[in-house]
N, C-alpha and C positions, 0 to 999 in steps of 0.2 A: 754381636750380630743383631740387627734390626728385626723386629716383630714382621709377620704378615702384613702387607699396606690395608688400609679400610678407609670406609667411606661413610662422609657424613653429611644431610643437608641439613640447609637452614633456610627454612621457608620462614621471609618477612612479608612485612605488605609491598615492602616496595621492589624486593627482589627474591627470589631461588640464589643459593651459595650450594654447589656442590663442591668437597674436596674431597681429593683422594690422597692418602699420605702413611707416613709410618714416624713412629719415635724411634731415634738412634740413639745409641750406646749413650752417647755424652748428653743426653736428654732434649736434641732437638728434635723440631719438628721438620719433616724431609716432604716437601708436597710434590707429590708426583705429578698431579693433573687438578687442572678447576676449571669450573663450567661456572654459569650463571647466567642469569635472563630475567626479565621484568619480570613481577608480578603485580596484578590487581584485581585477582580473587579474593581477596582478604580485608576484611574492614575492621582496625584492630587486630584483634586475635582470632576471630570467626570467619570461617568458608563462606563466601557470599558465592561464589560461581565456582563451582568443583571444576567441571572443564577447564576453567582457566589455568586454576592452579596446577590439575595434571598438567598441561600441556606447558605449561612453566619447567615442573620438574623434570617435564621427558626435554627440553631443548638443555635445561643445565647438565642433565645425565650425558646427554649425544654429546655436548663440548667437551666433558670431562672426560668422556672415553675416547674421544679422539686426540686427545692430550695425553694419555698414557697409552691408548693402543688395547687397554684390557675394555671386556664385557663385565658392567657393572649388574649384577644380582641384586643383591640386598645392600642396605644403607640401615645407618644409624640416625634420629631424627633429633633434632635441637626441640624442643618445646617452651614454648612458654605463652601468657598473658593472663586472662580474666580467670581464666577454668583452670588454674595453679592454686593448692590451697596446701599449706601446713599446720600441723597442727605436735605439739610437745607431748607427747605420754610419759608417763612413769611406770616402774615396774623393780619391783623387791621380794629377793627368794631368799629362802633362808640356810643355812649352811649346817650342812651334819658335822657332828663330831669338832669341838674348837679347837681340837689339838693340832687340827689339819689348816694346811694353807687355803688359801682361795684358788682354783682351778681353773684351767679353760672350759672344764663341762660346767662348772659353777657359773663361769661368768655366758657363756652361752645360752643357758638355760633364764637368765636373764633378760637374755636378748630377744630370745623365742618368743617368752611370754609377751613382751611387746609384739613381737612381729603377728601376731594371733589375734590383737586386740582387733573389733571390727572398725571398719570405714563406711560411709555411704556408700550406696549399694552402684552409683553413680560414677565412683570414681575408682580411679585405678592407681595404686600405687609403684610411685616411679626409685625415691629413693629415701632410705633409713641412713641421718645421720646420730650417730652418738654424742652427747652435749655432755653428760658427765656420770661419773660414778660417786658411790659412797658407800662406806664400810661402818656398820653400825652408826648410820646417821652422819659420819665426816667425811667431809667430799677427797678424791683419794684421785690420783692421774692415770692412775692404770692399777685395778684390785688384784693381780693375778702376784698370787705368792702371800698378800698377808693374810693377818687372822682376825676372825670373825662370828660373829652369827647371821648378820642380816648384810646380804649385797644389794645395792640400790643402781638403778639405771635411768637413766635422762635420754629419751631420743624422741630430733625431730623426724618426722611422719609428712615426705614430701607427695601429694597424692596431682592427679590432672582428670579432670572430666571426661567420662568414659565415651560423650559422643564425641571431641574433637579427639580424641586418639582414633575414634572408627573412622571420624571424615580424613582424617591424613593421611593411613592407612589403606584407603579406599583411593583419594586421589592420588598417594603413588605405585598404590597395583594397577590403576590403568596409565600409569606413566611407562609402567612394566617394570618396574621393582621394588622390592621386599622389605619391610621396616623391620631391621632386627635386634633391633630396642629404641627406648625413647630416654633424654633425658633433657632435665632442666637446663634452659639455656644459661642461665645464670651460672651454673656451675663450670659450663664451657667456660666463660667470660672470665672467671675467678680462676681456673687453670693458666688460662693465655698472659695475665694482666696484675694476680696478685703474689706477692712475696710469700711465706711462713712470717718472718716478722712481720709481714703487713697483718697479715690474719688474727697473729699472737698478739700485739697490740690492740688491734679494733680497726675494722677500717668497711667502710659500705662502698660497694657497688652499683654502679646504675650505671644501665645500659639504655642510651638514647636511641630507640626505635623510630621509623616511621610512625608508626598506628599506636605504638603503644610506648610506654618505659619500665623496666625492669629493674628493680632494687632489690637486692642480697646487703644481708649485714651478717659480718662475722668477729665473732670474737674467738682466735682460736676457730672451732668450727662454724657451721653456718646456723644462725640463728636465728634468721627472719627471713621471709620472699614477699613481697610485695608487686603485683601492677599497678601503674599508676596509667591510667588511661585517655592521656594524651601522649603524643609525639609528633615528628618531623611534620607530616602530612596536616597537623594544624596553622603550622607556619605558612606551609606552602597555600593553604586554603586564605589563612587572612591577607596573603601578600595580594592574590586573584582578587579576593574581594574589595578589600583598597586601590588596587589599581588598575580594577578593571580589566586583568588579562586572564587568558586559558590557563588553568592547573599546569599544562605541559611547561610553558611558560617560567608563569611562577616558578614551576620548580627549577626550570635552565639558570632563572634568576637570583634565587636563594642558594645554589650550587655554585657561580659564579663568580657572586658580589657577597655571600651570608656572612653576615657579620653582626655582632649584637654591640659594639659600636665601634663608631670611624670616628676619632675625636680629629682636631688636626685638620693639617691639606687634604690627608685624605678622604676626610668626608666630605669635603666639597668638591671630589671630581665628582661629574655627571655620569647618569645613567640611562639610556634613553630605549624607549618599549613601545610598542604600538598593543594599544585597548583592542580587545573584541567588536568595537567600532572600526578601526583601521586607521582611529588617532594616532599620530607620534608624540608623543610626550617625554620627559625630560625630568629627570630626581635625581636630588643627590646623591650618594653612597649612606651620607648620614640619616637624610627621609627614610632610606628603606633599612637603614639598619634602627630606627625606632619602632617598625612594625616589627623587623622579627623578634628585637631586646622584650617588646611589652608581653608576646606572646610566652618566649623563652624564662623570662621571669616567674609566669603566671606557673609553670611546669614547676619550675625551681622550688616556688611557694608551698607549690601543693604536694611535694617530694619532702620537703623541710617539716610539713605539717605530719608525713607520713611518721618520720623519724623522730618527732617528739613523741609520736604515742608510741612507743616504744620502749625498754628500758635503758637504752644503748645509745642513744645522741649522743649523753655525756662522754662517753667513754669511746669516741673514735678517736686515739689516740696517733691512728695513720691517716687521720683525712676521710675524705671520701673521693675515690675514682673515678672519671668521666669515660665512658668508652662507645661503640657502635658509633654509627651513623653519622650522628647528630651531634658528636665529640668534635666531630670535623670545621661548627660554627669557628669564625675566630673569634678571639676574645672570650670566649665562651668560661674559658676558666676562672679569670679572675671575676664576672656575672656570679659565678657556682659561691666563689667564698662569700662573696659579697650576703647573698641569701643565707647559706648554711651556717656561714659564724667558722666552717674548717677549711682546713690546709686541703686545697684540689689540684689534683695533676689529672692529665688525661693521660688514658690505658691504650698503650700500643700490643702488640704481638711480641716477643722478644723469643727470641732461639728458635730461628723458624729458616730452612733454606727454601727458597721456591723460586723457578723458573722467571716469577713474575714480580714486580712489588706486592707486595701484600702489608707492609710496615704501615698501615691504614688504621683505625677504630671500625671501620666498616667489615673487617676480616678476623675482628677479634672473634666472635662467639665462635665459628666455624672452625679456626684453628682451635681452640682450645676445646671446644667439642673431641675434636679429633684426638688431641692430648689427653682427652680424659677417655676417651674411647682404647687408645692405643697402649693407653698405661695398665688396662687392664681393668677399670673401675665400672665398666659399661654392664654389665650382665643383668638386664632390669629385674627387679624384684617378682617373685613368685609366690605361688602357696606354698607355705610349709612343710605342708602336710603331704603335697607331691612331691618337693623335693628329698624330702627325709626317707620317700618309698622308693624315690630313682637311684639317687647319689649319694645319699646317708647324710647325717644331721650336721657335720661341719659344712656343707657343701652348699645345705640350707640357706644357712646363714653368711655362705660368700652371697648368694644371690641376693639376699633380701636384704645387705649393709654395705653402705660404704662408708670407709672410715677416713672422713673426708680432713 
C-alpha cells in the first residue's frame, strides 16, 4: 500500500514546479496533480521581488489542486544556490569494556557529538550525510558488531542561509502554504536520475538551472555541493544582446532552435527574427548555435575548474550527469565530454506514472524531491537537545541524518 501523497515545490528563476504524488509499493513515483507558472522574482538564487514569487507559488498551488481536487496545506521545498554550504566534521568516542562489540548506542553517540558541533549562527542546517566510519583508526562500512576502543565518524554537514529559508517561507505563507521542511535540491536530482552503482562508482551531478547550476559529487555518498553561478538565463541574455531582440524572444528562440551545434544541412537552414527595431533579419541555425555553444562552454569550463579542486575528478568512474533545464540543449552532451575529459549522459526521471509527460530534465529535481520526501528521508534536521526531551535519543538522530 502506497504512502500518504505529499507535496513538493521547486521554485527556479524561470519557473514554480508544484507536485503532488506518492511512492508505490514497486518504488515508483505516482503524481497525482502538478501545477506550475513563470517565475521572475529570482535572480540566481536570491528573492529580488517577494510578491512575484508568492504569487507564482499561489498560481502553481491553485493548478495543482485542481488537478487532484485536494486543498494543499503544507509543501516540502526544493533548495538550493549561493547560500548552500557543506562543510566534513569528524568525531571519535571511545568504547567501554573491549570485550564488548560495537553498538547502536556506541555508534549513535558518535553521531550526536557531530550533530552538536556549532554552525554559523546564519545558517540552518538542512541535512547530515555519513561519509565513513573507523574502528581504531581503520576505516570499517558499518562498526556495529566489531571490537574496539576508539569509533571514528566522517559526516557531511549540509547547512542553507538562515535569511533565504525566511524569504521562502515567508513568500509561501502569503501564497497560503506551509513549508514543512526544506531540502537540497541536488539530493532531489540524485533520487530521480542516479543508480547505487552510479553513486558506488563515482559519478557528479549537475543540474543546469536557469539563474544558476548545481553540482553534487558522490562517491558512494554525497561528497561535495557546489553552485556554480551561471545558467540558462545567460544564454538567453547573450542571444538578446547579439541579436538585438527582447529576453522574451531570445528565449522563444534558444527553446526552439537551442543547439550548441548544427554541423551539416542542418545548420544552414534559416532563422528569421525581427530586432527591437522591427528589422527582419535572417541567421543560420549554425550562427546562433555559436552564441549559445561559446556561452555553454564557458559554464562547462567553469564546472570542470570546479571539479579539479576537488579530490574526485579522478575517480568519476560513472561519468558525470546532465540534468534540469538546460540538459534539454541538443548536442549538449557530447560539448559536456568534450570539456570534462568523462563519459556524459543526460538524467531523465525514470519510474515515474503521471497523468502528463514528465520524461523531461526539466521535471527532474521535482520528482525526485518528491521521492526523497516520500521515501521517508524528508524530516529536516533539529536540535538535539529537543528532540532527545520530545521523542528520546534514537528519534534524535532519525531527524538530524540521512543515510543517503
Amino acid at each position: 500500500m502506497a504512502g500518504s501523497p505529499v507535496v513538493v515545490l521547486d521554485v527556479g528563476a524561470s519557473k514554480v514546479l508544484c507536485l503532488v504524488g506518492e511512492v508505490q509499493n514497486n518504488s515508483q513515483v505516482k503524481i497525482l496533480g502538478l501545477g506550475q507558472s513563470p517565475c521572475t522574482g529570482l535572480r540566481r538564487s536570491a528573492v529580488i521581488d517577494m510578491p512575484q514569487v508568492a504569487e507564482s507559488i499561489r498560481t502553481a498551488l491553485a493548478e495543482a489542486e485542481r488537478s487532484t481536487g485536494l486543498k494543499i496545506a503544507g509543501a516540502y521545498l526544493g533548495m538550493a544556490g549561493e547560500g548552500i554550504s557543506a562543510q566534513t566534521s569528524p568525531s571519535t568516542v571511545g568504547i567501554s569494556g573491549s570485550s564488548n562489540p560495537i553498538s547502536e548506542e556506541d555508534r549513535d553517540r558518535a553521531l550526536l557529538a557531530v550533530a552538536q558541533e556549532q554552525i554559523a549562527e546564519d545558517q540552518t542546517v538542512i541535512h547530515r550525510f555519513v561519509q565513513s566510519y573507523a574502528v581504531d583508526g581503520e576505516p570499517v562500512q558499518n562498526p556495529l558488531w566489531l571490537h574496539g576502543n576508539r569509533l571514528s565518524i566522517e559526516v557531511l554537514t549540509v547547512s542553507v542561509a538562515e535569511h533565504l529559508c525566511t524569504a521562502f517561507r515567508h513568500a509561501a505563507s502569503k501564497a497560503g502554504v506551509e513549508i514543512a521542511g526544506v531540502v537540497l535540491e541536488s539530493v532531489g536530482a540524485a533520487h530521480a536520475t542516479l543508480s547505487q552503482d552510479e553513486r558506488d562508482m563515482g559519478v557528479a551531478l549537475l543540474d543546469l538551472g536557469a539563474g544558476t547550476c548545481d553540482l553534487a559529487v558522490f562517491q558512494g555518498p554525497m561528497r561535495h555541493v557546489e553552485e556554480i553561478p551561471l545558467g540558462g538565463d545567460d544564454i538567453t541574455r547573450d542571444l538578446s544582446v547579439v541579436l538585438s531582440i527582447p529576453i522574451r524572444e531570445a528565449e522563444q528562440l534558444k527553446c526552439r532552435f537551442g543547439s550548441v551545434s548544427c554541423p551539416g544541412e542542418d545548420g544552414d537552414q534559416t532563422v528569421t527574427y525581427h530586432t527591437t527595431a522591427g528589422r527582419a533579419c535572417t541567421l543560420t541555425k549554425q550562427q546562433v548555435s555559436m552564441v549559445i555553444e561559446a556561452r555553454q562552454r564557458e559554464i562547462f569550463e567553469y564546472v570542470r575548474q570546479a571539479l579539479v579542486n576537488t579530490p574526485y575528478n579522478e575517480h568519476l568512474a560513472a561519468g558525470i550527469v546532465l540534468t534540469g533545464g538546460g540538459a534539454s540543449l541538443n548536442q549538449i552532451a557530447p560539448l559536456a565530454e568534450e570539456v570534462f575529459g568523462h563519459h556524459v549522459r543526460i538524467g531523465v526521471p525514470q519510474d515515474v506514472i503521471a497523468p502528463v509527460a514528465v520524461n523531461d530534465p526539466s521535471y527532474t529535481t521535482a520528482i525526485g524531491l518528491l521521492r526523497f520526501v516520500a521515501g521517508g528521508h524528508s524530516t529536516p534536521a533539529e536540535s538535539p537537545d529537543d528532540d532527545r526531551t520530545r521523542n528520546g535519543f534514537a528519534h534524535a538522530l532519525g531527524k538530524l541524518f540521512n543515510f543517503f
